[in-house]
C-alpha positions in Angstrom: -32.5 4.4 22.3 -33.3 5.1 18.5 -30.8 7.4 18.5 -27.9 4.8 20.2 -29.1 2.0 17.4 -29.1 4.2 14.8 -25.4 5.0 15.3 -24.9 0.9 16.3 -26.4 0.8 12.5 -24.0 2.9 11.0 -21.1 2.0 12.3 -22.1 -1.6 11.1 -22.1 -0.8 7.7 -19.4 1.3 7.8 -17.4 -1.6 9.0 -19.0 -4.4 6.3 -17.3 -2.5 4.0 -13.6 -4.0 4.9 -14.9 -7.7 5.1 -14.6 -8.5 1.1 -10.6 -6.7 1.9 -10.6 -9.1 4.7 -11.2 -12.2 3.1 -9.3 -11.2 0.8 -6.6 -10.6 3.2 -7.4 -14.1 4.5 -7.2 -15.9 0.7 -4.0 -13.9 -0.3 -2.1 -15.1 2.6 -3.0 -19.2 2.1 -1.6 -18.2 -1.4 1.5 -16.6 0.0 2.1 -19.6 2.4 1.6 -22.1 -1.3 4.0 -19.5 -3.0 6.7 -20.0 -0.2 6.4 -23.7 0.0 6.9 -24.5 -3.7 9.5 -21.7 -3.7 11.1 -21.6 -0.8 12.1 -17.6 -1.3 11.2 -15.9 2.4 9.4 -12.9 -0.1 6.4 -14.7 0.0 6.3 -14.8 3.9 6.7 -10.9 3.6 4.3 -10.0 1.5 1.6 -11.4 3.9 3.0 -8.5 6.4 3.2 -6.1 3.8 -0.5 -6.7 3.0 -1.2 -6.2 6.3 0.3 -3.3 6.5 -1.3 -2.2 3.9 -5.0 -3.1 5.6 -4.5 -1.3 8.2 -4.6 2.8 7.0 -7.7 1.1 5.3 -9.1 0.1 8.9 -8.3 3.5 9.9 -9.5 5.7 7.6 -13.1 3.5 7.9 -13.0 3.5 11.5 -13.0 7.4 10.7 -16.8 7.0 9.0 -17.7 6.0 13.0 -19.2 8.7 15.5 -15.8 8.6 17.7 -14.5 11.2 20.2 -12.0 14.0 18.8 -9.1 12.7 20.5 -10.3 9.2 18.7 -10.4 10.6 15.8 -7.3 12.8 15.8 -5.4 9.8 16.9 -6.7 7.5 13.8 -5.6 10.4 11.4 -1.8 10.5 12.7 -2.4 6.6 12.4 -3.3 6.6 8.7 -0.7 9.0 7.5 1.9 6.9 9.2 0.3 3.9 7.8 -0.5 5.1 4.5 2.6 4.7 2.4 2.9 0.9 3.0 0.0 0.5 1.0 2.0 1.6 -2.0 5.1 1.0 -0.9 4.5 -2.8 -2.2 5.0 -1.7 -5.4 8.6 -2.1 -4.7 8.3 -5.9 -3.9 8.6 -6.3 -7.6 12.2 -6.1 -6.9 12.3 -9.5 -6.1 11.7 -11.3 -8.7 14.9 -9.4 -10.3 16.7 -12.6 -9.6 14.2 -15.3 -11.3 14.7 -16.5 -14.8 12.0 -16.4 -17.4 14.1 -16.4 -20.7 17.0 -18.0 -22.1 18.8 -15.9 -24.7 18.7 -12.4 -26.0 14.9 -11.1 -25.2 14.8 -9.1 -28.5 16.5 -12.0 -30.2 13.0 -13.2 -31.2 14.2 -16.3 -33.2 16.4 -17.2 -30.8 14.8 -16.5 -26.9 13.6 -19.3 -24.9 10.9 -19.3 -22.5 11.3 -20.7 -19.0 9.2 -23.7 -18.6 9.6 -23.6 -14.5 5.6 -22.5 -13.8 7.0 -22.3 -9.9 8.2 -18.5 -11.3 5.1 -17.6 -12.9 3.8 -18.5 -9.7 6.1 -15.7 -7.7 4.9 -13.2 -10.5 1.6 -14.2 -9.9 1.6 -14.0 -6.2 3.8 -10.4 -5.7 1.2 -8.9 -8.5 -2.1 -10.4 -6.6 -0.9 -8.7 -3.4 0.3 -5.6 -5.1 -3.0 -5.4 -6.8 -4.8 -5.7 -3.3 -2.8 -3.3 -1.6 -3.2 -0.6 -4.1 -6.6 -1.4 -3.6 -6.7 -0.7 0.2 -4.4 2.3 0.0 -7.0 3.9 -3.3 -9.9 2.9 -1.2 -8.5 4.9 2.5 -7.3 7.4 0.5 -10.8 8.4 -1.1 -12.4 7.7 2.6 -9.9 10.5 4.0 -10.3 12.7 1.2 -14.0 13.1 0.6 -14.4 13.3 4.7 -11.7 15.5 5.4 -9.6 17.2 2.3 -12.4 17.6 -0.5 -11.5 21.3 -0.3 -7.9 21.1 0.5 -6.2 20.7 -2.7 -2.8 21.8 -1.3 -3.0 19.4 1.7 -3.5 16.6 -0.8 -0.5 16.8 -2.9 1.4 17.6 0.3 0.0 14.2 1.4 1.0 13.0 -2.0 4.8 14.1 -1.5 4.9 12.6 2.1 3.8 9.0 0.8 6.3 9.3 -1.8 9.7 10.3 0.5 8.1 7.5 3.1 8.6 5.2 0.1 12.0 6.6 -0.6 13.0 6.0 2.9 11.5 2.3 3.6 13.1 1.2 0.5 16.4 2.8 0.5 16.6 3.8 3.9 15.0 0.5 5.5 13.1 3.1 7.4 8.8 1.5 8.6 6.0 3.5 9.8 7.1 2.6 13.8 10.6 4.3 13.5 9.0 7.7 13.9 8.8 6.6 18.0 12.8 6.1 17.8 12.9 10.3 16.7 17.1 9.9 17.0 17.3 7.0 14.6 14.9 8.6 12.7 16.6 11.8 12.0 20.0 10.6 11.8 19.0 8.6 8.9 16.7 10.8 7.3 19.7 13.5 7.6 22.2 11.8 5.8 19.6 11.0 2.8 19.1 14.6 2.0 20.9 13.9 -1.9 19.4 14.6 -4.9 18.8 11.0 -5.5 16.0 10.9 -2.4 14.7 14.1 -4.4 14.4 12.6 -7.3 13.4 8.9 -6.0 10.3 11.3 -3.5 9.1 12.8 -6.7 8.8 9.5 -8.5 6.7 7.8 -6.2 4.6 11.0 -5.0 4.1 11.2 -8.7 3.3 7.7 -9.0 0.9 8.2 -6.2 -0.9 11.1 -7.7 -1.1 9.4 -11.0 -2.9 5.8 -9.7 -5.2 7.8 -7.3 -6.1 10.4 -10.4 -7.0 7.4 -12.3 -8.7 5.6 -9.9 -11.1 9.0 -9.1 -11.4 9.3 -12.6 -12.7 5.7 -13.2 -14.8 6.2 -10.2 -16.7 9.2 -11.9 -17.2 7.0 -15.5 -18.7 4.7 -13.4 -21.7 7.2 -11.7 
């Protein structure tokens, strides 16, 4: 019995930890939905999903902290990696504000550029870097529960890991490619096939580089902090 509510213990805890991520799940998407209606761009709408998206490798990798059964727990590691990149794959929503004016004029003109005064754009900034900031967040958080569980000894494994996240970036970007197309294998490899350039090379080291860099940071700022 002490034994069964010690677990029922643990696992609580483990679990409190994604409530603050939840709510701020929750208060992200009410600012999405304000975002779209005073916009009207559909981005807004999609950045709720890629949030949560983004939640779930953290789910995942916490669920992990729980005293499961192997298959359980080998299950929930294929589930993060596949999850996994989404979490910094929202780093290319920034894309879309490409189209949206903030200055009039020649930026480097400095006596002659013009600010927009439309704070309806600010507000798209605003609300794509909030939920970029909150997804890198949930991806820096799963991928330190993963690695100090499973790969604090595994270098190699880790930049491997680093290198998948990137070309899974490449390939939901470029490609259109998301986590659930590995269950349509034919698709898959047909697509993945014809992406074999040196641009995917290049675009997979970017981002696994990218990857590397914000989670070296992250465990570095983690350390100052002890």
């Amino acid at each position: 019995m002490m034994e069964r509510t010690r677990m029922w213990r643990k696992n609580a805890s483990v679990m409190d930890k994604l409530v603050p991520f939840a709510w701020g799940f929750l208060a992200y998407a009410l600012l999405s939905c304000l975002t779209f209606y005073a916009s009207g761009h559909l981005i807004h709408i999609s950045m709720i999903w890629n949030l949560f998206l983004a939640f779930l490798p953290l789910i995942f990798s916490s669920l992990l902290g729980c005293k499961l059964h192997k298959v359980a727990r080998i299950a929930l590691m294929v589930l993060w990696l596949l999850f996994i990149p989404n979490a910094f794959y929202v780093l290319t929503d920034f894309i879309h504000i490409s189209d949206l004016s903030y200055y009039v004029g020649g930026y480097y003109d400095f006596k002659n550029v013009d600010y927009a005064k439309d704070a309806v754009v600010y507000l798209e900034l605003i609300n794509i870097t909030i939920g970029y900031l909150l997804a890198l967040a949930m991806g820096l958080t799963s991928f330190k529960n993963i690695h100090q569980k499973f790969l604090a000894k595994h270098h190699s494994v880790v930049l491997i890991i680093f290198l998948l996240i990137g070309y899974a970036m490449y390939i939901g970007r470029f490609l259109r490619l998301n986590s659930w197309d590995i269950f349509s294998p034919l698709k898959l490899w047909e697509r993945v096939a014809a992406s074999c350039n040196w641009f995917g090379l290049v675009m997979t080291l970017l981002f696994a580089g990218y990857v590397a860099a914000v989670y070296g940071g992250f465990r570095w700022l983690a350390r100052l902090k002890k």
